[in-house]
C-alpha positions as CSV (number, residue, x, y, z in Angstrom):
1,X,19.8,1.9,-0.3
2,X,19.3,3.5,3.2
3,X,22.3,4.5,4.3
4,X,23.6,3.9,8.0
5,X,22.5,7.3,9.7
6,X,18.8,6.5,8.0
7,X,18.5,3.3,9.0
8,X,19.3,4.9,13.0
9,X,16.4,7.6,12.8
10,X,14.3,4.4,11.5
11,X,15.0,2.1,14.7
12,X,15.1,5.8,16.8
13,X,11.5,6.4,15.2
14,X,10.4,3.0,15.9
15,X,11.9,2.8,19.7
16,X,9.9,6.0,20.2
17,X,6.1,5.1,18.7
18,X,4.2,2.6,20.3
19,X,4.6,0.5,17.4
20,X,5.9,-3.1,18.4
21,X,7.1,-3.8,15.1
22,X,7.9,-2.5,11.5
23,X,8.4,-3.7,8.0
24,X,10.3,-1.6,5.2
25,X,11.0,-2.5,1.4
26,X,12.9,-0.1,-0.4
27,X,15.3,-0.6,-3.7
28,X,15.5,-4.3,-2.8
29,X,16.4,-3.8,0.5
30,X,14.1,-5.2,3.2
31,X,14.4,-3.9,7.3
32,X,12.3,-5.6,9.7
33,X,12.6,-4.0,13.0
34,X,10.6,-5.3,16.6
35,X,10.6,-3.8,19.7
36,X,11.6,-6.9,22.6
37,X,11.0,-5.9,25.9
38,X,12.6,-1.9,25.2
39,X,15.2,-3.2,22.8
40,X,15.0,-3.2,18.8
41,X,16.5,-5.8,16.5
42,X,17.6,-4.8,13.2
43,X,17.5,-7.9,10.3
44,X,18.8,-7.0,6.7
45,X,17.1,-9.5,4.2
46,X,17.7,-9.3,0.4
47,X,15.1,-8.8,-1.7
48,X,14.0,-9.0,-5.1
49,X,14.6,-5.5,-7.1
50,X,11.2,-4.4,-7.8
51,X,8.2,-6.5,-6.2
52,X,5.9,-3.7,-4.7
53,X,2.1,-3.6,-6.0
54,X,0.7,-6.9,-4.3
55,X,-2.4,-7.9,-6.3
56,X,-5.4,-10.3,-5.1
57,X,-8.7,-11.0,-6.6
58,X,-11.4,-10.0,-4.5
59,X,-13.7,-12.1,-3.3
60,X,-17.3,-12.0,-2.3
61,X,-18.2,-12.3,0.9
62,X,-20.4,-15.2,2.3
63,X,-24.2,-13.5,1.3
64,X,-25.9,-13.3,4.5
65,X,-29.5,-13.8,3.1
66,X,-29.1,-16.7,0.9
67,X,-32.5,-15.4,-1.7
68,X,-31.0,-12.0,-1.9
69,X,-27.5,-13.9,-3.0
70,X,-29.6,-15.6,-5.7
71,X,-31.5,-12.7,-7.0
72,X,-28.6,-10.8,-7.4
73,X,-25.8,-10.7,-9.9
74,X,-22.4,-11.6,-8.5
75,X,-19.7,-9.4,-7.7
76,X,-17.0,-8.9,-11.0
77,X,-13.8,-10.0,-9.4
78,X,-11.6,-7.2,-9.2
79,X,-7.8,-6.6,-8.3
80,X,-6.4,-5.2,-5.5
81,X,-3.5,-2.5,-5.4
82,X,-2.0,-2.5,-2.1
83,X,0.3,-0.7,-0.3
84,X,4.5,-1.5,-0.8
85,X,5.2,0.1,2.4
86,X,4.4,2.1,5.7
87,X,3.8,5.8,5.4
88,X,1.2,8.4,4.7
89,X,-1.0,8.0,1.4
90,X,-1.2,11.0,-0.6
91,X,-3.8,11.0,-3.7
92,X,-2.1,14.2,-5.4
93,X,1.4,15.5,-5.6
94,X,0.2,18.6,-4.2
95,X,-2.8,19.8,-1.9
96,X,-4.3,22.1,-4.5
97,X,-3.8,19.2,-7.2
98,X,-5.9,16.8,-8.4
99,X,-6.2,13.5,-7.7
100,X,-4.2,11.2,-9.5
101,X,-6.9,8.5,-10.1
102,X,-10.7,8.3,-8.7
103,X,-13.3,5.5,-9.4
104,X,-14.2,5.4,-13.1
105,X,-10.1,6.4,-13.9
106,X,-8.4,4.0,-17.0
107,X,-5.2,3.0,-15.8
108,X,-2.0,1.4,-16.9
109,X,0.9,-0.5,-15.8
110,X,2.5,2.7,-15.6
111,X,-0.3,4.7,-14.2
112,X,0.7,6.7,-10.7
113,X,-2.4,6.3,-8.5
114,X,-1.3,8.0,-5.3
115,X,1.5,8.7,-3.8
116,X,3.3,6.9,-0.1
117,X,5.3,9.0,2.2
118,X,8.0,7.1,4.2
119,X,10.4,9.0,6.0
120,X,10.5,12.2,4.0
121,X,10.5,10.1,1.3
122,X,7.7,10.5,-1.6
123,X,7.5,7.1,-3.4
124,X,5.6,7.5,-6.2
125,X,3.2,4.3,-6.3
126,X,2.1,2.7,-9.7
127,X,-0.9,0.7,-10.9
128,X,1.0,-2.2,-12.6
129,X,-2.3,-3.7,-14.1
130,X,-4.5,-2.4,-17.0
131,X,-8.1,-1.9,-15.6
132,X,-10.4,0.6,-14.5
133,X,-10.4,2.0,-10.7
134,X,-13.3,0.8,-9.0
135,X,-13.0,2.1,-5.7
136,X,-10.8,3.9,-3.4
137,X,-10.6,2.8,-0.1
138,X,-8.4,4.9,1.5
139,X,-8.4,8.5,2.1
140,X,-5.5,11.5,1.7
141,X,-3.6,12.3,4.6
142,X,-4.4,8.2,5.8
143,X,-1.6,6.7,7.5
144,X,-1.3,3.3,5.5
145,X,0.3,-0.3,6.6
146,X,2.4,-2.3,4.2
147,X,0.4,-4.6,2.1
148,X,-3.1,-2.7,3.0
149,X,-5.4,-2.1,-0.1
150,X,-5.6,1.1,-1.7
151,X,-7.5,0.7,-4.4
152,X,-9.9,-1.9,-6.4
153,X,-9.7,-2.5,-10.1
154,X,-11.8,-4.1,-12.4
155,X,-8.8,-6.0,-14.4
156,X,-9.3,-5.5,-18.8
């Protein structure tokens, strides 16, 4: 849980970006902060314990030459790990370190792909599917949004 003096640098933080508003899950506690007119409002909403890998099948977009679409095979659907919160992706626990996961990696449930700073704060951030990475589509040092996709797998 974020204790009181965190939860004041947040909405201090947030006052002082130009961000007009911000969304944070951590250990089932959810802080939605939005800037009105200067002012920030702070809402605490319960949440579930443990909810933060959002997964969606990908799918293909509209072709835009209908005979190409034909002529080619479809797209495999894949799933999508996403972001559980704001921060700054990190794809090794250290510069000189590999990367945790790049296309063609096996992963697990338990697999850590990358890594999501949030307020000095290293959340390690797991796979919580059984696939293989097919893309990454963010890069290290990339300042991610809550619920933006990180990676593509193709689901086994």
């Amino acid at each position: 849980m974020l204790s009181l003096e965190e939860i004041k640098q947040l909405i201090e933080l947030v006052d002082s970006s130009n961000l007009d508003e911000f969304d944070l899950e951590y250990e089932g506690q959810k802080i939605h902060l939005k800037k009105n007119s200067g002012a920030v409002a702070y809402a605490p909403v319960e949440v579930a314990a443990q909810a933060p890998v959002i997964k969606e099948a990908v799918q293909q977009a509209p072709a835009e030459n209908a005979q190409q679409a034909a002529t080619e095979q479809p797209e495999e659907a894949l799933e999508v790990i996403t972001s559980p919160m704001v921060g700054t992706f990190y794809a090794s626990a250290a510069p000189e370190d590999d990367a945790f996961v790049s296309v063609g990696s096996q992963v697990s449930a338990t697999t850590v792909v990358c890594i999501v700073e949030a307020m000095k704060l290293f959340n390690e951030i797991t796979a919580d599917i059984t696939g293989e990475i097919k893309e990454v589509l963010v890069t290290n040092g990339e300042l991610v949004e809550f619920g933006q996709p990180l990676f593509k797998v193709k689901k086994k």
